[in-house]
C-alpha angles and dihedrals in degrees: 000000000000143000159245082032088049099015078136108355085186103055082078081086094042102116102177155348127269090227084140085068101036095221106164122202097174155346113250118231082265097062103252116128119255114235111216101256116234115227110231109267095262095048090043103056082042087057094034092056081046093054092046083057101050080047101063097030086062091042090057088040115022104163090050113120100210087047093055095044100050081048088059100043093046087047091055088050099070092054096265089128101156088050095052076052092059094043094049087052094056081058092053094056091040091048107023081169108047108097091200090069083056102050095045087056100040078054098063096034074063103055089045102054100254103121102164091056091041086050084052092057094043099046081047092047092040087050088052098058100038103136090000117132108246134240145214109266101221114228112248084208101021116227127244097295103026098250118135102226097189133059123210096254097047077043090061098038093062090036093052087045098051095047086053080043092050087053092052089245090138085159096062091038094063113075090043089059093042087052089046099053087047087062098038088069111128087014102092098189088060098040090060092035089057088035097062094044093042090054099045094048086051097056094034078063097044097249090127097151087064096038087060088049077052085067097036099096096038123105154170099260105047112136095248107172100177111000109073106135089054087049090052097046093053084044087055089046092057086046091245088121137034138244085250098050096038086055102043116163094003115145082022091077132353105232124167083250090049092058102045105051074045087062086044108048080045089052088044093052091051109055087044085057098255099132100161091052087054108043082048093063090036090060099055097045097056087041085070117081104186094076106047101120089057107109088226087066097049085056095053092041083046090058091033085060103051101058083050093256124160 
């Protein structure tokens, strides 16, 4: 799975914020407190009857990787973000040596603000699987035709490179994204994926003559199953679509989608000098509050952060 474009695929369902109960998951990077989102009521029976089973499956087999670690990503799914924390650390200690149990976790210190602890797991997870072949990364919500498009070390490279990225260390970002566009070749979802974030962190460093080689191969008529926004914005970086059409529906929902093309028209803006187009969009990505385990909005709220916005 990746993301940005399937951070959460299922926070696309995700329809409000249990701000009745107070129930904080995180602190922003600006410092607000982060309210657990509650899945719409369809979503959530079809998640709830998913976590039953990974309970039970962990209960007949509690020392089993894959169970603790499906217990872990189902719980994560319905927003309980510092509990799946605490599942996917059992596994550590269970598996020190299991990557997975890593880059699951890395995954979630992530989603809850902690970098550094979510650079840890991934440096851990990346180390692991140094000269290892690699697998297939099961969806934990399959897409459209049931192919998993992402592998768990390509999983942990992007991972490991946002969270430099989200930090602003473009610099250290930089060879994890190049290594993981060298792998992503013949899989077009993580070639676009790795393509977006390469080129972003090009141009954020001022290499702007190799981001544009980044864009070179792209086109209209790559078979993308489940990264599209990823495929439009780097359409709209070559100049072959425009802001309107890379944003869509953006401001008239606020799907996972939505959010990310917005990150990436704002990030657009800013490294061509527009300032005031991007801190615009910015702005109303992180006023939202429904999205904010997307990785689209951490990256806003990153950059939002780092001007001392809000």
């Amino acid at each position: 799975m990746r993301q940005m474009a399937r951070t959460l695929t299922l926070s696309m369902v995700f329809a409000s914020v249990v701000a009745a109960q107070g129930v904080v998951e995180a602190t922003a990077l600006t410092g607000r407190p982060l309210y657990r989102p509650e899945p719409a009521a369809a979503a959530r029976q079809r998640m709830e009857t998913q976590l039953d089973e990974a309970t039970r499956a962990v209960a007949q087999t509690p020392s089993n990787a894959d169970s603790i670690i499906w217990l872990g990503r189902r719980t994560a799914y319905l927003g309980r973000f510092r509990e799946a924390i605490a599942i996917f650390t059992s596994g550590v200690r269970a598996h020190p040596a299991d990557a997975r149990m890593y880059r699951h976790r890395g995954h979630r210190y992530l989603t809850t603000r902690q970098l550094d602890s979510a650079i840890a797991d991934f440096s851990t997870a990346y180390e692991l699987t140094r000269g290892q072949p690699d697998q297939v990364e099961p969806d934990g919500q399959p897409n459209a035709r049931n192919i998993p498009t992402s592998t768990l070390q390509g999983n942990i490279r992007y991972h490991l490179g946002l969270a430099y990225f989200l930090k602003g260390e473009f610099a250290k970002a930089l060879p994890i994204y190049r290594a993981d566009f060298a792998a992503s070749r013949g899989n077009a979802d993580m070639t676009v994926a790795t393509s977006h974030w390469l080129w972003m962190t090009l141009r954020r460093l001022g290499r702007d003559r190799e981001a544009e080689a980044v864009l070179a191969p792209i086109t209209a008529s790559m078979d993308v199953i489940e990264n599209g926004a990823y495929h439009r914005l780097l359409l709209l970086y070559k100049g072959e679509l425009t802001e309107a059409a890379a944003l869509g529906s953006f401001g008239s929902d606020g799907s996972l989608e939505n959010i990310t093309t917005a990150f990436g028209v704002a990030n657009w803006h800013l490294v061509h000098g527009r300032t005031a187009q991007a801190d615009a969009l910015l702005d109303r990505i992180v006023g939202g509050t429904s999205q904010w385990a997307s990785f689209g909005y951490l990256a806003a709220e990153a950059d939002v952060a780092r001007r001392g916005g809000r």
